[in-house]
N, C-alpha and C positions, 0 to 999 in steps of 0.2 A: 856508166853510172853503176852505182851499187845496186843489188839485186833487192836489199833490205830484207834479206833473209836471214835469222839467227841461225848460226851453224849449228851450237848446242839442241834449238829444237830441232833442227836438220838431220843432225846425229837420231836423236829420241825416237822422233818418227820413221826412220827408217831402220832402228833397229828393232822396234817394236812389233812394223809392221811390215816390212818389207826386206827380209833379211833375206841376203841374195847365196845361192844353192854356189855349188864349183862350177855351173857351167857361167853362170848369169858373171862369176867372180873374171871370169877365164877369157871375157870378151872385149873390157878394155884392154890388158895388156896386148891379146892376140889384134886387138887394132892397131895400136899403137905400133906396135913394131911390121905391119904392114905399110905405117908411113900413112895411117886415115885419121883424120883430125879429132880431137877430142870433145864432140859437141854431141854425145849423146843424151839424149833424156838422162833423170838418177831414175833410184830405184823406187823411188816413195812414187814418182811418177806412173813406173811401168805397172805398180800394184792397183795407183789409181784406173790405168788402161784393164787394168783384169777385172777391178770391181764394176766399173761401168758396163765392163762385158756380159758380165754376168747377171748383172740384174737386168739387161734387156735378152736373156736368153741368148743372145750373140752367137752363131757357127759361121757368119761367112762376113773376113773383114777385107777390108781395104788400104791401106798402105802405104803415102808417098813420101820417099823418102827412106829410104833403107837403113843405109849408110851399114856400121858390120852387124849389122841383125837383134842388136841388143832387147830394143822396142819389139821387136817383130818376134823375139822367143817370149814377152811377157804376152803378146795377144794372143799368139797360139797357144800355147798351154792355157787361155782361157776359152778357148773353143771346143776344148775337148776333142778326143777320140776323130771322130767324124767332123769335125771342122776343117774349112780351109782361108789361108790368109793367103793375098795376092801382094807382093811388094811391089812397088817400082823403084828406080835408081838409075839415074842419065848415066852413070860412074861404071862401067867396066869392073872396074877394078874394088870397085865398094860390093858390088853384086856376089864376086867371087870370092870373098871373104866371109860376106852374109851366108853363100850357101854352104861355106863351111863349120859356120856357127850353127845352121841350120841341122845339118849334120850331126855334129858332135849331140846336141841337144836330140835327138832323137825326135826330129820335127820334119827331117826334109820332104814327106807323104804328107803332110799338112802344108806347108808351105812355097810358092809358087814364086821365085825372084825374074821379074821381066826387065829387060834394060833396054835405056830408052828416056829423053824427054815425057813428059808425066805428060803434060797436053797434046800429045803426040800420039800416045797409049793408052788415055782414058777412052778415045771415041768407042774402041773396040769392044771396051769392056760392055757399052749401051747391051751389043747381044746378048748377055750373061746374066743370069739370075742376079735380082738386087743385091745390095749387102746390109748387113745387119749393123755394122760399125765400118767408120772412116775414120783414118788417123794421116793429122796431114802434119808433116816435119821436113820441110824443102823451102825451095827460095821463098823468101818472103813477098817479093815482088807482086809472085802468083796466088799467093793465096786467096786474092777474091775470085780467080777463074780457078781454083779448086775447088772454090762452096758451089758455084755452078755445078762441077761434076758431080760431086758430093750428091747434092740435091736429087741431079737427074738417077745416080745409081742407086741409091738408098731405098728403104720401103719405110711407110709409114712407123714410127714408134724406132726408128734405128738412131743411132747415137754418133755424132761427126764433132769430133776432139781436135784440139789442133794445137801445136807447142809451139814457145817461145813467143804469145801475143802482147808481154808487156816490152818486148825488143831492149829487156837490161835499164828501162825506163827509157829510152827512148821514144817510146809510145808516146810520152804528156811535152818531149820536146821538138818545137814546131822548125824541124832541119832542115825540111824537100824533100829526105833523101826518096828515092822510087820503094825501097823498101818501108821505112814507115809510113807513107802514102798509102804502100799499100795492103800493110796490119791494117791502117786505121781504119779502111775502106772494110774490109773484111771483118774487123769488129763492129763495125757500124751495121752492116748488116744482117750478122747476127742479130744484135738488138734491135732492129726493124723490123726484118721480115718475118710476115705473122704467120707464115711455115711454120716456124722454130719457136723453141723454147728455150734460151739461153741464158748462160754466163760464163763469166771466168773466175776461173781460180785460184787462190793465190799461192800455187804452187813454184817454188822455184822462181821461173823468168814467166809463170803463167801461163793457163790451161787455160782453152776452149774449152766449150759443151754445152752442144746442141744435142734435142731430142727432133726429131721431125716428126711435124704431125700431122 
């Protein structure tokens, strides 16, 4: 289905607001020609991921979903200096791309690529100081056992995002599929539980955004 996104403001708002530097420029094509699919967040997105950060003071994010690091170079450069972001990525092969995006950008001492199934590699994280931001962009399936993790990792007043919740509109169409089962599950949630403070946004294919509190 159509996204019902006008391109022209699509254009506006990301040049206005979100005009991407040579490295940010440099990480679809360097995807593409490793053969990684072209489903990264845009740029008007990654700027949203930086503004979020920053207004909850944001230094230690969370990450699932790597893919070549596009998302993951807009949230470190919003943690600043002494910040750190942990990725995850089941993909080998996505990991070793990311951490050379990581690289070139001047971020690899800020950022942490683990591979690995995500519900495999979050128990561990339980021993780790909370985090102050969660950005979830992987199978849709999981996304309501990432609000789980989400929840358990986070602290009070942190911010958990999450891409692609209108599924291209499939979200409003009643398919089966396990996938939008389990958006919907996971949006519903959001809207429920009286943890959080939520909505979405009508960015793109639509943004999560939860405060916890």
């Amino acid at each position: 289905m159509n996204e019902g996104y006008n391109p022209d403001v699509q254009s506006y708002v990301r040049d206005l607001f979100a005009a991407e530097d040579d490295i940010l420029r440099g990480i679809g094509p360097a995807a593409a020609a490793a053969g990684l699919p072209p489903i990264s967040i845009g740029p008007e997105e990654g700027r949203f991921l930086q503004v979020v950060a920053a207004a909850i003071g944001a230094r230690r994010a969370l990450e699932i979903g790597t893919l070549a690091g596009y998302s993951g170079v807009w949230i470190a450069r919003a943690l600043g200096p002494e910040g750190k972001l942990i990725t995850l990525d089941n993909n080998a092969r996505h990991a070793e791309v990311a951490a050379r995006t990581f690289e070139r950008a001047g971020l690899a001492g800020r950022v942490e690529v683990r591979v690995g199934g995500a519900l495999d590699l979050l128990p561990a994280l339980a021993g780790e100081p909370p985090f102050d931001l969660v950005f979830v962009d992987a199978d849709k399936e999981s996304y309501p056992a990432y609000l789980d993790w989400s929840l358990k990792l986070t602290r009070p007043g942190a911010a958990i995002l999450a891409h692609n919740v209108y599924l291209h509109g499939d979200i409003v169409v009643p398919d089966g599929t396990a996938r939008v089962a389990g958006m919907r599950e996971f949006n519903r949630r959001l809207a429920e539980d009286p943890r959080l403070q939520s909505t979405l946004v009508p960015l793109r294919d639509g943004m999560a955004l939860a405060i916890v509190g």
